[in-house]
PDB file of N, CA, C, O and CB in Angstrom:
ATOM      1  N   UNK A   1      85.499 130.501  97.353  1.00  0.00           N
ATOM      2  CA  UNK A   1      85.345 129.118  97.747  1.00  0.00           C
ATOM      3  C   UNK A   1      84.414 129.009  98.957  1.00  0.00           C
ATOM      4  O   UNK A   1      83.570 128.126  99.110  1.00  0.00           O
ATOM      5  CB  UNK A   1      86.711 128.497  98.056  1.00  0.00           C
ATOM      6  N   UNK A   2      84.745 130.300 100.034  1.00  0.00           N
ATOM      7  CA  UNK A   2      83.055 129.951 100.822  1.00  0.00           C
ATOM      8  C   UNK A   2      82.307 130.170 100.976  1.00  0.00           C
ATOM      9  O   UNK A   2      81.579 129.810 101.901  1.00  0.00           O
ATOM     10  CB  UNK A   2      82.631 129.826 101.555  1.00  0.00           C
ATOM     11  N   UNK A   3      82.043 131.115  99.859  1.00  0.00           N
ATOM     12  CA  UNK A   3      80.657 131.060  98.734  1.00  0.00           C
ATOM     13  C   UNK A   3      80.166 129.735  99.058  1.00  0.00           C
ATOM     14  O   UNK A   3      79.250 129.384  99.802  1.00  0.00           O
ATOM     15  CB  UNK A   3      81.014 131.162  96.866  1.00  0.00           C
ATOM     16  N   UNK A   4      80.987 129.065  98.327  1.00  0.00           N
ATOM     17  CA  UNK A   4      80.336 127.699  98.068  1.00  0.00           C
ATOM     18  C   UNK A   4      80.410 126.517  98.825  1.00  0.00           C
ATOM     19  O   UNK A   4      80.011 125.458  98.340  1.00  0.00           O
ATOM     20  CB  UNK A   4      80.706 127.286  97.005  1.00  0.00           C
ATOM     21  N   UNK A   5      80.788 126.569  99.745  1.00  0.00           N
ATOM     22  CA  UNK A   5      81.017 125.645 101.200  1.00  0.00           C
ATOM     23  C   UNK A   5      82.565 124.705  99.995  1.00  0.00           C
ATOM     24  O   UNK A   5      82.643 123.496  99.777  1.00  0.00           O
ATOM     25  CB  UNK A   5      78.865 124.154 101.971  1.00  0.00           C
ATOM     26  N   UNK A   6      83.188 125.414  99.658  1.00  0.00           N
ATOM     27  CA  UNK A   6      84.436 124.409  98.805  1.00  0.00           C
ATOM     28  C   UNK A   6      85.659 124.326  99.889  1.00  0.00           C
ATOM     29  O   UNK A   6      85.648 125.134 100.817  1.00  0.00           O
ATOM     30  CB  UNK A   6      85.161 125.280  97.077  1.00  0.00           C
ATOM     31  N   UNK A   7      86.596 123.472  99.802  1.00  0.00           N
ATOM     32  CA  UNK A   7      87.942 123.535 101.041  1.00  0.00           C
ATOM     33  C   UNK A   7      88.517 123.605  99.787  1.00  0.00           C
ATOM     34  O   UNK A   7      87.868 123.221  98.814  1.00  0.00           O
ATOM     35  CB  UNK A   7      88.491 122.134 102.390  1.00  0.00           C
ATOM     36  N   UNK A   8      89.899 124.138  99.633  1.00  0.00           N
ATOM     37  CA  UNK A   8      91.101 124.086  98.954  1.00  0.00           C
ATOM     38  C   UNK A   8      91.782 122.973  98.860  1.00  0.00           C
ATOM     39  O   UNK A   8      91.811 122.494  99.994  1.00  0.00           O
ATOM     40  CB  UNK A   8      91.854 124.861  99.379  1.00  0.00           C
ATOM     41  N   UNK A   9      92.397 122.238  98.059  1.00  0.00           N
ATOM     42  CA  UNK A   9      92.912 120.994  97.590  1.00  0.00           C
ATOM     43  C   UNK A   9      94.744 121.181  98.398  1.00  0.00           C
ATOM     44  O   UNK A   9      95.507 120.232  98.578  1.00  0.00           O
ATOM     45  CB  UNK A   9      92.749 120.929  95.503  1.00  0.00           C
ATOM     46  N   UNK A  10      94.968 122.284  98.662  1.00  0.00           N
ATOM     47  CA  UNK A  10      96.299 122.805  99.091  1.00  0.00           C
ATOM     48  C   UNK A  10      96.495 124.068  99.804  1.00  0.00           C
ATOM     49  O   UNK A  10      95.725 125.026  99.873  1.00  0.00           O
ATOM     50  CB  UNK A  10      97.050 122.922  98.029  1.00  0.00           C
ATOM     51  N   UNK A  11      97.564 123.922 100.284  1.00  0.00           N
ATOM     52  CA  UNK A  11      97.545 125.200 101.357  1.00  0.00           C
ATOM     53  C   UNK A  11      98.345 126.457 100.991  1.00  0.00           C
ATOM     54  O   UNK A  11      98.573 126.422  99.782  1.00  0.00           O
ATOM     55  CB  UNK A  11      98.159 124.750 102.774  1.00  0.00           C
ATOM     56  N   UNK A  12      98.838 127.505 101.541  1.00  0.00           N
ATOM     57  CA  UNK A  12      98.722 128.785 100.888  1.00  0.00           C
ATOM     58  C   UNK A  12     100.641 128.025 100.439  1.00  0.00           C
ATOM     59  O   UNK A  12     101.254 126.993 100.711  1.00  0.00           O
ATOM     60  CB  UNK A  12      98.243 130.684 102.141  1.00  0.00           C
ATOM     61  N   UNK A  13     100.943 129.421  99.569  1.00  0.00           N
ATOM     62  CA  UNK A  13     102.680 129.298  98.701  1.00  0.00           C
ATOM     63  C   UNK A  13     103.023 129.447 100.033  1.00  0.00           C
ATOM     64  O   UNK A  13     102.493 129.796 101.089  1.00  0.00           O
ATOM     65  CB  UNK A  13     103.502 130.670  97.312  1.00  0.00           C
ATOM     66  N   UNK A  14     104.489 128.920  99.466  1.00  0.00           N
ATOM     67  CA  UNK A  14     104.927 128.611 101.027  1.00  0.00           C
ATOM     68  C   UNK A  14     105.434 127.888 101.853  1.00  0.00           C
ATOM     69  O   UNK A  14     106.536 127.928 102.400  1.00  0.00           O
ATOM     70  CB  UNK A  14     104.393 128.575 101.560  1.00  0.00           C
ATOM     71  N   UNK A  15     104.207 126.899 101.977  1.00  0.00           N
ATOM     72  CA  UNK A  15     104.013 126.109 103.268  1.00  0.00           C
ATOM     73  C   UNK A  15     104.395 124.749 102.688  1.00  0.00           C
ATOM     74  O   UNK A  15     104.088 124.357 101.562  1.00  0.00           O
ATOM     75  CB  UNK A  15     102.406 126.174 103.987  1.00  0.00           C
ATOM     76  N   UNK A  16     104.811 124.355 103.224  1.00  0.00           N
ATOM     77  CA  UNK A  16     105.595 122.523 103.540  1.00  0.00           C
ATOM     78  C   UNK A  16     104.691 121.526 102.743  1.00  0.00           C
ATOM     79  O   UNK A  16     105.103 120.448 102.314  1.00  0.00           O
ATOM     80  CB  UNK A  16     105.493 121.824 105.573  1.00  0.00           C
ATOM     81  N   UNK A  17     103.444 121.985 102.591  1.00  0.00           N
ATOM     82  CA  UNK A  17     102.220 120.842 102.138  1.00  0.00           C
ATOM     83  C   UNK A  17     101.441 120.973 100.652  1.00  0.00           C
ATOM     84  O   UNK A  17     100.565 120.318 100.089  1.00  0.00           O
ATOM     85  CB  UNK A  17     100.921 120.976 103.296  1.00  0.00           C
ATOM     86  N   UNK A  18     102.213 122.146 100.325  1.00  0.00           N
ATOM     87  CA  UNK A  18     102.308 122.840  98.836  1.00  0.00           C
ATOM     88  C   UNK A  18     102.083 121.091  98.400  1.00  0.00           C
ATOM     89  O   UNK A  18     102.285 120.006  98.945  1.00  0.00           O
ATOM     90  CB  UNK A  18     104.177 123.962  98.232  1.00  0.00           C
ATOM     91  N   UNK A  19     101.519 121.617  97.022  1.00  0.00           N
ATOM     92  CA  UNK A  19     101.943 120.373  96.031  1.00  0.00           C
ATOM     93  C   UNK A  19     103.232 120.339  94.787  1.00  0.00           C
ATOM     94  O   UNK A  19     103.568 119.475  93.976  1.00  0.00           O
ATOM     95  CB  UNK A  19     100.606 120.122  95.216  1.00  0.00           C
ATOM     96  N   UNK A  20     103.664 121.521  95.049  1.00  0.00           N
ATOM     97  CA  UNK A  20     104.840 122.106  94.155  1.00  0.00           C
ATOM     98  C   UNK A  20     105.723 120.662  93.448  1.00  0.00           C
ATOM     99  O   UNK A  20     105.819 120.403  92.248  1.00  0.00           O
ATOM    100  CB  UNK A  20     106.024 123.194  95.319  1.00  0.00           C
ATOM    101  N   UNK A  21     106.163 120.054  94.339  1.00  0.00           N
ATOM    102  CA  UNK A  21     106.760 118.777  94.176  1.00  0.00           C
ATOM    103  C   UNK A  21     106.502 117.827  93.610  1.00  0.00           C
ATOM    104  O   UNK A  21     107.215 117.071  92.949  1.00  0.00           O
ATOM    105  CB  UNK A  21     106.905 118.344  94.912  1.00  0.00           C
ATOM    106  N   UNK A  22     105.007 117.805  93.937  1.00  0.00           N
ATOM    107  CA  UNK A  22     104.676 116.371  93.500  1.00  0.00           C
ATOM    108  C   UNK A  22     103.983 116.711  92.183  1.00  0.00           C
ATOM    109  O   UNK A  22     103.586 115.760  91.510  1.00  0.00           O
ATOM    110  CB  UNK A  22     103.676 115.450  94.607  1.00  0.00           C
ATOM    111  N   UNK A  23     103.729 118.335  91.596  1.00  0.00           N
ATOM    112  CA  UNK A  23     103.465 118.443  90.490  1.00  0.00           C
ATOM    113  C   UNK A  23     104.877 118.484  89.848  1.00  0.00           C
ATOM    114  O   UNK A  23     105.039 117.600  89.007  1.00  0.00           O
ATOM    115  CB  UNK A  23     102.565 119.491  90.304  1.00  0.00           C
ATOM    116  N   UNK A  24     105.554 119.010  89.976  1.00  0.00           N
ATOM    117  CA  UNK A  24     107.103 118.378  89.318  1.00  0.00           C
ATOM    118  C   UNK A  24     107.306 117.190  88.956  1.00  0.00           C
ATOM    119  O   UNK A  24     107.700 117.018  87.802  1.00  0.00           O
ATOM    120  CB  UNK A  24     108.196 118.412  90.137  1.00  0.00           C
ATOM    121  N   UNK A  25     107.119 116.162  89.733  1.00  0.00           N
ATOM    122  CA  UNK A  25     107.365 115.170  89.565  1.00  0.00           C
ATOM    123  C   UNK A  25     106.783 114.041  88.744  1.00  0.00           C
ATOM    124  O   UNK A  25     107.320 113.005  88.353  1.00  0.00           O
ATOM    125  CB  UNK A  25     107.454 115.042  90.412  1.00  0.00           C
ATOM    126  N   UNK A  26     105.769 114.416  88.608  1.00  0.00           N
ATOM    127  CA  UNK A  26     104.245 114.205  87.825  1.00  0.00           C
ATOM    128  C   UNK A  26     104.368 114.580  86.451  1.00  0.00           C
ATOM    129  O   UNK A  26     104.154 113.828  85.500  1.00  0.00           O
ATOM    130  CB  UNK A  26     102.973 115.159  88.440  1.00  0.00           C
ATOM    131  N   UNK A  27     104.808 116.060  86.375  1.00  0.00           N
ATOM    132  CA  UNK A  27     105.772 116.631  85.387  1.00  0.00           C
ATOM    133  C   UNK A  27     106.729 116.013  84.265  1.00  0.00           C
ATOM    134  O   UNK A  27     106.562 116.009  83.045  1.00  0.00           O
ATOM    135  CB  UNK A  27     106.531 117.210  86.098  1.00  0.00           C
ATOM    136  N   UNK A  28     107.874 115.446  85.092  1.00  0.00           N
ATOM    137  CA  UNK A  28     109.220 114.931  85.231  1.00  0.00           C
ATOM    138  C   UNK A  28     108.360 113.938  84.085  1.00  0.00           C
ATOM    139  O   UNK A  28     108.363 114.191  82.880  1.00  0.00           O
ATOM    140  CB  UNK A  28     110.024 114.347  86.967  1.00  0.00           C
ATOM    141  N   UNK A  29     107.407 112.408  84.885  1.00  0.00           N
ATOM    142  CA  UNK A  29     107.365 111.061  84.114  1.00  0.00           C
ATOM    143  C   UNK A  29     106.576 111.706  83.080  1.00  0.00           C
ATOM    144  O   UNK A  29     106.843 111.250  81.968  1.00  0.00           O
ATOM    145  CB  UNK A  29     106.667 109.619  84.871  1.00  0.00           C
ATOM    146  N   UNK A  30     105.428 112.886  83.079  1.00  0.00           N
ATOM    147  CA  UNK A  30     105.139 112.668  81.636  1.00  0.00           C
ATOM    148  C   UNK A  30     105.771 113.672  80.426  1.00  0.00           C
ATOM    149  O   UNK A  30     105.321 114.159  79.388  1.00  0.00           O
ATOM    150  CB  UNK A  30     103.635 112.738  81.561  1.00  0.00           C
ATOM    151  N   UNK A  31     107.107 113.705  81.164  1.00  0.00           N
ATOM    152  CA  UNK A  31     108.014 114.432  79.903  1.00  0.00           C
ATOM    153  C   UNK A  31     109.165 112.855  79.035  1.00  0.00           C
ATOM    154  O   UNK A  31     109.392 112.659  77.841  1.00  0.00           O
ATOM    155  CB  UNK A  31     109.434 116.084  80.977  1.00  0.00           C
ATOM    156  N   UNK A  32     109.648 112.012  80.324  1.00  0.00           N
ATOM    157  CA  UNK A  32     110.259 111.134  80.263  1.00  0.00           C
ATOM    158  C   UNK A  32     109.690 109.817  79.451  1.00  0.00           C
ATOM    159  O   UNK A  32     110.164 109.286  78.446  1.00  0.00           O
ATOM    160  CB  UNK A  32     110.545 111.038  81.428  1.00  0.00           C
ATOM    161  N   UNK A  33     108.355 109.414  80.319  1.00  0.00           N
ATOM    162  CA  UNK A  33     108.657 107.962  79.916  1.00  0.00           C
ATOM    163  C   UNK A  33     106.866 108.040  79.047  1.00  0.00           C
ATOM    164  O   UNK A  33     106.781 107.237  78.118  1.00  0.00           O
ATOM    165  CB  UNK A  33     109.043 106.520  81.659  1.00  0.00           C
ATOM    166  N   UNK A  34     105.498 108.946  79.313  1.00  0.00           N
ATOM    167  CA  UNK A  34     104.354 108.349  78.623  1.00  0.00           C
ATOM    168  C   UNK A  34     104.018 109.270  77.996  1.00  0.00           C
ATOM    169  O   UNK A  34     102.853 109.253  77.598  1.00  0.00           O
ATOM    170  CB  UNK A  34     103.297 107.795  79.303  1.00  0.00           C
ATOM    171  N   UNK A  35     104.871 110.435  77.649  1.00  0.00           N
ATOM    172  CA  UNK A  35     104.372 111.487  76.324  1.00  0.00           C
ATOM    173  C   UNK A  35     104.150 110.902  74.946  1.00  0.00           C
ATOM    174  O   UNK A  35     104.844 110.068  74.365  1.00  0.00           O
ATOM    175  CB  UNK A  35     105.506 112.630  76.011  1.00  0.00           C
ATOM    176  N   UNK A  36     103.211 111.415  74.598  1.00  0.00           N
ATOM    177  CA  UNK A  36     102.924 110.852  73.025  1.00  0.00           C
ATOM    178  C   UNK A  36     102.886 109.394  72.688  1.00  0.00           C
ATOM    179  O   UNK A  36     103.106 108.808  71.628  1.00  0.00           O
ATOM    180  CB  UNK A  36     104.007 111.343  72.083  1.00  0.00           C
ATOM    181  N   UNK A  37     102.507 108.919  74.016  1.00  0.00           N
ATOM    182  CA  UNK A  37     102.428 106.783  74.108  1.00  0.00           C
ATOM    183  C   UNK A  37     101.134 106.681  74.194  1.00  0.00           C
ATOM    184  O   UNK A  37     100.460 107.345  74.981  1.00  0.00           O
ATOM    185  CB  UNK A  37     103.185 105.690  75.720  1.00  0.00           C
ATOM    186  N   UNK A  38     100.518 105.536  73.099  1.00  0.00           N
ATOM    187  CA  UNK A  38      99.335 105.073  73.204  1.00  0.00           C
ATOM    188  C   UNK A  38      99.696 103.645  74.180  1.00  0.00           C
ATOM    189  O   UNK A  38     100.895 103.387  74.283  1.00  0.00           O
ATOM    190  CB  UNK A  38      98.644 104.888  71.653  1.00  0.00           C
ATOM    191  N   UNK A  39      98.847 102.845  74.794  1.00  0.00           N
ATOM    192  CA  UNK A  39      99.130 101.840  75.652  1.00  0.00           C
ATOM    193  C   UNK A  39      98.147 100.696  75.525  1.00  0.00           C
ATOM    194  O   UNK A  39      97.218 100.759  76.330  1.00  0.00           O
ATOM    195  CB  UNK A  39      99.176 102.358  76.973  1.00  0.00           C
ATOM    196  N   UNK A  40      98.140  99.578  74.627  1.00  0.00           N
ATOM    197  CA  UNK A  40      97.280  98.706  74.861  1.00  0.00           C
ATOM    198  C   UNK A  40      96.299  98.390  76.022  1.00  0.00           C
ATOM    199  O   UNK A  40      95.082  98.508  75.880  1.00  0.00           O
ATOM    200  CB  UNK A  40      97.869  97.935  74.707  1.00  0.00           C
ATOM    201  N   UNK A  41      96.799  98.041  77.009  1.00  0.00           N
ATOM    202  CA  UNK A  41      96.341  97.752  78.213  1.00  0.00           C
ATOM    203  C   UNK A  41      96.889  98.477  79.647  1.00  0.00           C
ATOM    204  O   UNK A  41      98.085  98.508  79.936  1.00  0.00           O
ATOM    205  CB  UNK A  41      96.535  96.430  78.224  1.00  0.00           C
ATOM    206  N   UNK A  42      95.962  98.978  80.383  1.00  0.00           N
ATOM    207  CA  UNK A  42      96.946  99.424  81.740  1.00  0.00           C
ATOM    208  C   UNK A  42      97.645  99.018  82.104  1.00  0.00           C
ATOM    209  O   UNK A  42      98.270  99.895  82.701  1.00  0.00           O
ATOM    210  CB  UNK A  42      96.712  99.553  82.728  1.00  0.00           C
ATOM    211  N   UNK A  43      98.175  97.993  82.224  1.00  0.00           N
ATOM    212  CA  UNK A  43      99.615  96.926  83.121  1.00  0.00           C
ATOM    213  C   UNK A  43     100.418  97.687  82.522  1.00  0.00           C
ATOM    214  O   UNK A  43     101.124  98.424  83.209  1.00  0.00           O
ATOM    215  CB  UNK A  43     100.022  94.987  82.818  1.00  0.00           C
ATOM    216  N   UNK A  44     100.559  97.721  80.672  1.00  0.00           N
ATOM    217  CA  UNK A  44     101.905  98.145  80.064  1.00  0.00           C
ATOM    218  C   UNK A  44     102.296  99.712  80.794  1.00  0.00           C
ATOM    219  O   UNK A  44     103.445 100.034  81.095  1.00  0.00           O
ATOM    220  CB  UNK A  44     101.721  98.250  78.191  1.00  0.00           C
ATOM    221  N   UNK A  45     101.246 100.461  80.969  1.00  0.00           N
ATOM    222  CA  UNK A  45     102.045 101.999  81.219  1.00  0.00           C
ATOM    223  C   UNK A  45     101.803 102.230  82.831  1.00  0.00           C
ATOM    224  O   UNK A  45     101.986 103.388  83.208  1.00  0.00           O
ATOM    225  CB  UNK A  45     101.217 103.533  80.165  1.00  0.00           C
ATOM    226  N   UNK A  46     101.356 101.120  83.980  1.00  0.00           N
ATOM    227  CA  UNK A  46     101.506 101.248  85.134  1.00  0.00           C
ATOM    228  C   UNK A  46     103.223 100.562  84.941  1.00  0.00           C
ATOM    229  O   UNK A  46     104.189 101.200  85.359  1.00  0.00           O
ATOM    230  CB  UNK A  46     100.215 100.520  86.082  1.00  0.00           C
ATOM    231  N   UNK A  47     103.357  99.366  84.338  1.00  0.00           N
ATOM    232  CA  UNK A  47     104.961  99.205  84.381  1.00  0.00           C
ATOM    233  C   UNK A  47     106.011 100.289  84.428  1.00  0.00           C
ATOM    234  O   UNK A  47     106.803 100.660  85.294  1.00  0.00           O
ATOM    235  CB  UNK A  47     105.335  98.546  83.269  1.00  0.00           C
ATOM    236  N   UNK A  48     105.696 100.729  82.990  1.00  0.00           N
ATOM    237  CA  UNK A  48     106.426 101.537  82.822  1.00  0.00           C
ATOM    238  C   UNK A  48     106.675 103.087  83.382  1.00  0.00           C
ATOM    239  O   UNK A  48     107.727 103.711  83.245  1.00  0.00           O
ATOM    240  CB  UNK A  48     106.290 101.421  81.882  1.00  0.00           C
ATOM    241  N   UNK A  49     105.628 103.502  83.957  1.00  0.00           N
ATOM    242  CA  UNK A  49     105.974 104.419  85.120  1.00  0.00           C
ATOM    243  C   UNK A  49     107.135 103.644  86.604  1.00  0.00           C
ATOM    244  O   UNK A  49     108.080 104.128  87.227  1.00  0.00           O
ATOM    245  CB  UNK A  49     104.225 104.871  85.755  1.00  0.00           C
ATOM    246  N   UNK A  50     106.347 102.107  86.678  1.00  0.00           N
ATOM    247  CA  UNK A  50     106.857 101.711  87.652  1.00  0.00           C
ATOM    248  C   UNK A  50     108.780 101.849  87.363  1.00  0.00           C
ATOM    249  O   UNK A  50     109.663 102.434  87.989  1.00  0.00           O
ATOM    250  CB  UNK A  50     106.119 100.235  87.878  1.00  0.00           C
ATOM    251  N   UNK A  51     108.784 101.238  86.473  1.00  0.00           N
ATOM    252  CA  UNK A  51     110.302 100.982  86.027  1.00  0.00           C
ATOM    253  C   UNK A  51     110.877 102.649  86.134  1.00  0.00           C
ATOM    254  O   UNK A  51     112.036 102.843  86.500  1.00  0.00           O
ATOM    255  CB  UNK A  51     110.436 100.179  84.154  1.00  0.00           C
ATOM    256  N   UNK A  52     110.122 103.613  85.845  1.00  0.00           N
ATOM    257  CA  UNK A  52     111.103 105.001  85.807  1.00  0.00           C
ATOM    258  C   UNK A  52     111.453 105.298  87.160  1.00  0.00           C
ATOM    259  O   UNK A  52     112.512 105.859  87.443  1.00  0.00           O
ATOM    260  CB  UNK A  52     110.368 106.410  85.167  1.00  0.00           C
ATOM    261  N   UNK A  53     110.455 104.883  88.157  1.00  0.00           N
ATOM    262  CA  UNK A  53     110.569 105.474  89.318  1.00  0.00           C
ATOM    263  C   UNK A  53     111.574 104.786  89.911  1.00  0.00           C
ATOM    264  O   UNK A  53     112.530 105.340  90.455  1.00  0.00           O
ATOM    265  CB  UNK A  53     109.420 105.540  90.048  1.00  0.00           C
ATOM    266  N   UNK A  54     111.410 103.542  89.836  1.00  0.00           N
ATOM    267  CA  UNK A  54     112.480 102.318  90.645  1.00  0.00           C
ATOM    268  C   UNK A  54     114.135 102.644  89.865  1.00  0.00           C
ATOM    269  O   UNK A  54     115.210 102.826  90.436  1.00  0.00           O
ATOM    270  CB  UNK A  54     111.791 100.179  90.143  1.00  0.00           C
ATOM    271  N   UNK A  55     113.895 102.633  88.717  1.00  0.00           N
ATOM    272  CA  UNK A  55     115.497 102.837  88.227  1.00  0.00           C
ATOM    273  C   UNK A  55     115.864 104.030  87.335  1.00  0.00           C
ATOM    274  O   UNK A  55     116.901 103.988  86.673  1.00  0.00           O
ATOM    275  CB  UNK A  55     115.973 101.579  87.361  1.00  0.00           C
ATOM    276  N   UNK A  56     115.271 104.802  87.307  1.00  0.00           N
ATOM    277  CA  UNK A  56     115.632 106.116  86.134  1.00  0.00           C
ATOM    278  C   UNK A  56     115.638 107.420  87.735  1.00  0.00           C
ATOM    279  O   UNK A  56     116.586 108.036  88.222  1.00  0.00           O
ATOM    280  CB  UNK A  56     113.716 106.497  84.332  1.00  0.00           C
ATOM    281  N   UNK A  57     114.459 107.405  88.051  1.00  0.00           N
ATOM    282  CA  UNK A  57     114.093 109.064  88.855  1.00  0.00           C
ATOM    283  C   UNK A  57     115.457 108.561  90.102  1.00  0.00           C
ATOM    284  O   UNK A  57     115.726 107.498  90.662  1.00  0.00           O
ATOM    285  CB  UNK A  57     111.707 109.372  89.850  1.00  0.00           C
ATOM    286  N   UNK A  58     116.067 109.970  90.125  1.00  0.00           N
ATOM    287  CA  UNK A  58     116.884 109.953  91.169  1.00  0.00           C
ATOM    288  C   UNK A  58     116.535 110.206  92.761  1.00  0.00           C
ATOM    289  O   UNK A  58     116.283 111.384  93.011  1.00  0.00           O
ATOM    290  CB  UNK A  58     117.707 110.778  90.785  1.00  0.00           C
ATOM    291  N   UNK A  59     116.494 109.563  93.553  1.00  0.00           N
ATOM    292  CA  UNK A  59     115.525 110.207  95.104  1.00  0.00           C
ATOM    293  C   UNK A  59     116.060 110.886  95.865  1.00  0.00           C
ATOM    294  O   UNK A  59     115.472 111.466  96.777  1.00  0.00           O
ATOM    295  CB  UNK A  59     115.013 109.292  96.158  1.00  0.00           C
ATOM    296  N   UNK A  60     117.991 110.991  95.518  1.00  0.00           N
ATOM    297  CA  UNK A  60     118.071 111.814  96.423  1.00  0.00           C
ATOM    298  C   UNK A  60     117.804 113.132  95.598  1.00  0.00           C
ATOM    299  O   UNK A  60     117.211 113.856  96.398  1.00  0.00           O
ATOM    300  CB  UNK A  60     119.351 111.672  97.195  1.00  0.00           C
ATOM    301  N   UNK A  61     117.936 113.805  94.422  1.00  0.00           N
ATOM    302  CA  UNK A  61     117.338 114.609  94.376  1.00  0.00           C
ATOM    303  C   UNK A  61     116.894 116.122  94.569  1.00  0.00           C
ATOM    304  O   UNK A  61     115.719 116.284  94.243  1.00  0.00           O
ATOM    305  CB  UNK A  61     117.107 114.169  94.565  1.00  0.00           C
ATOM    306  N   UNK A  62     117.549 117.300  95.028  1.00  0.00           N
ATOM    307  CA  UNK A  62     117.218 118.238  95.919  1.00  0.00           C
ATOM    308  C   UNK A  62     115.943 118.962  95.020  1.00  0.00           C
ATOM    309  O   UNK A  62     116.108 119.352  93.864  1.00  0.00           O
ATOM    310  CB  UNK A  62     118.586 119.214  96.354  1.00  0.00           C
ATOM    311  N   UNK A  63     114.948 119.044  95.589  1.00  0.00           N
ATOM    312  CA  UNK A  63     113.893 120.240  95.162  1.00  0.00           C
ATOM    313  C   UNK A  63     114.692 122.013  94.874  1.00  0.00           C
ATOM    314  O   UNK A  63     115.394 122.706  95.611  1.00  0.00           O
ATOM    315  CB  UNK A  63     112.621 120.336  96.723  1.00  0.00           C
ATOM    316  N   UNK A  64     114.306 122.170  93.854  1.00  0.00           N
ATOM    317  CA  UNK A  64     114.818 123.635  93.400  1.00  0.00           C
ATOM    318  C   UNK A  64     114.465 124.834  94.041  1.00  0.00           C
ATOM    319  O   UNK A  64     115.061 125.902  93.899  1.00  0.00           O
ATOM    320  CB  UNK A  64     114.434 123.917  92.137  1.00  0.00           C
ATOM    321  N   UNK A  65     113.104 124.555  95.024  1.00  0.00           N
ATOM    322  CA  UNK A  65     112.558 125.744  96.183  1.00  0.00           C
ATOM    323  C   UNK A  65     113.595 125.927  97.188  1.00  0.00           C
ATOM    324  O   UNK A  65     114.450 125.079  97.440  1.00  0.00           O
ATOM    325  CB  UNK A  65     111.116 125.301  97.074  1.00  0.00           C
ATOM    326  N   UNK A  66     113.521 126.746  97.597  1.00  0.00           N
ATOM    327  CA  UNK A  66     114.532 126.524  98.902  1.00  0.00           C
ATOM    328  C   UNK A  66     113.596 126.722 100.274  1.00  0.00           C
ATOM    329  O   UNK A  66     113.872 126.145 101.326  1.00  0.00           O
ATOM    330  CB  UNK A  66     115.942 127.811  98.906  1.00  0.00           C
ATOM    331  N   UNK A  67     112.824 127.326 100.170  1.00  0.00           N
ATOM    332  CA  UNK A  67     111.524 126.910 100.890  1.00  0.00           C
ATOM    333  C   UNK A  67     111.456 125.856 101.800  1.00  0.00           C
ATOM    334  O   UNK A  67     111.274 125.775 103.014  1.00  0.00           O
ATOM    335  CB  UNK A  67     110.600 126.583 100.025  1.00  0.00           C
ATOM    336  N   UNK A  68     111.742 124.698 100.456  1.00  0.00           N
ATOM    337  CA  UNK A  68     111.342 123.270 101.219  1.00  0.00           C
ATOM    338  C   UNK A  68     112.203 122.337 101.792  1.00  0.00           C
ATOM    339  O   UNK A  68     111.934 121.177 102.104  1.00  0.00           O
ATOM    340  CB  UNK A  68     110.712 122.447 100.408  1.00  0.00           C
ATOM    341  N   UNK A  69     113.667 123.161 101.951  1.00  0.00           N
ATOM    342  CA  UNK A  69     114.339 122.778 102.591  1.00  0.00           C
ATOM    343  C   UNK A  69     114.714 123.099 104.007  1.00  0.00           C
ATOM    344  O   UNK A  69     115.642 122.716 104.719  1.00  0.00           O
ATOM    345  CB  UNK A  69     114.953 122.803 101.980  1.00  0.00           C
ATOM    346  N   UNK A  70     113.725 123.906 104.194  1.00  0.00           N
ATOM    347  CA  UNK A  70     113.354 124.525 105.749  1.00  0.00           C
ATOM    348  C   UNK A  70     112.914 123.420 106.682  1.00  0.00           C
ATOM    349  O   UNK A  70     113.385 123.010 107.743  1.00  0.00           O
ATOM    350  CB  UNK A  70     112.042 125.671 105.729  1.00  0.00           C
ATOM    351  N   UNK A  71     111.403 122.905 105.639  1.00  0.00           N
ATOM    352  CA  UNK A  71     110.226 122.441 106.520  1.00  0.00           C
ATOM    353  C   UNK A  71     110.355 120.815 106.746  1.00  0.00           C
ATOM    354  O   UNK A  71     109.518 120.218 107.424  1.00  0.00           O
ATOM    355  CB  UNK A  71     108.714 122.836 105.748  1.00  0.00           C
TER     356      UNK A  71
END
């Protein structure tokens, strides 16, 4: 990467700022609510993410790393 003057999108395993999570979670809605959905228009499948997050995804939640219950 500085070969090529590139920065990393994330920081090393590990660390607090990982994206581990938020690829889980990302994960999570397109196992749940927009797998195998075609969508007329964007409103319908911004809703419907909206609706999983507000009343389906649980927030409290614990992450399965234990890592990230350090930081």
């Amino acid at each position: 990467m500085k070969e090529h003057n590139l920065v990393p999108s994330m920081s090393s395993a590990g660390n607090c700022h990982d994206n581990a999570v938020a690829g889980s979670f990302i994960a999570t809605i397109k196992k749940r609510t927009i797998k195998r959905k075609l969508y007329s228009i964007r409103e319908d499948s911004k809703a419907e993410i909206f609706n999983f997050i507000e009343m389906s995804y649980n927030p409290k939640k614990r992450h399965s790393h234990r890592w990230l219950i350090t930081c």
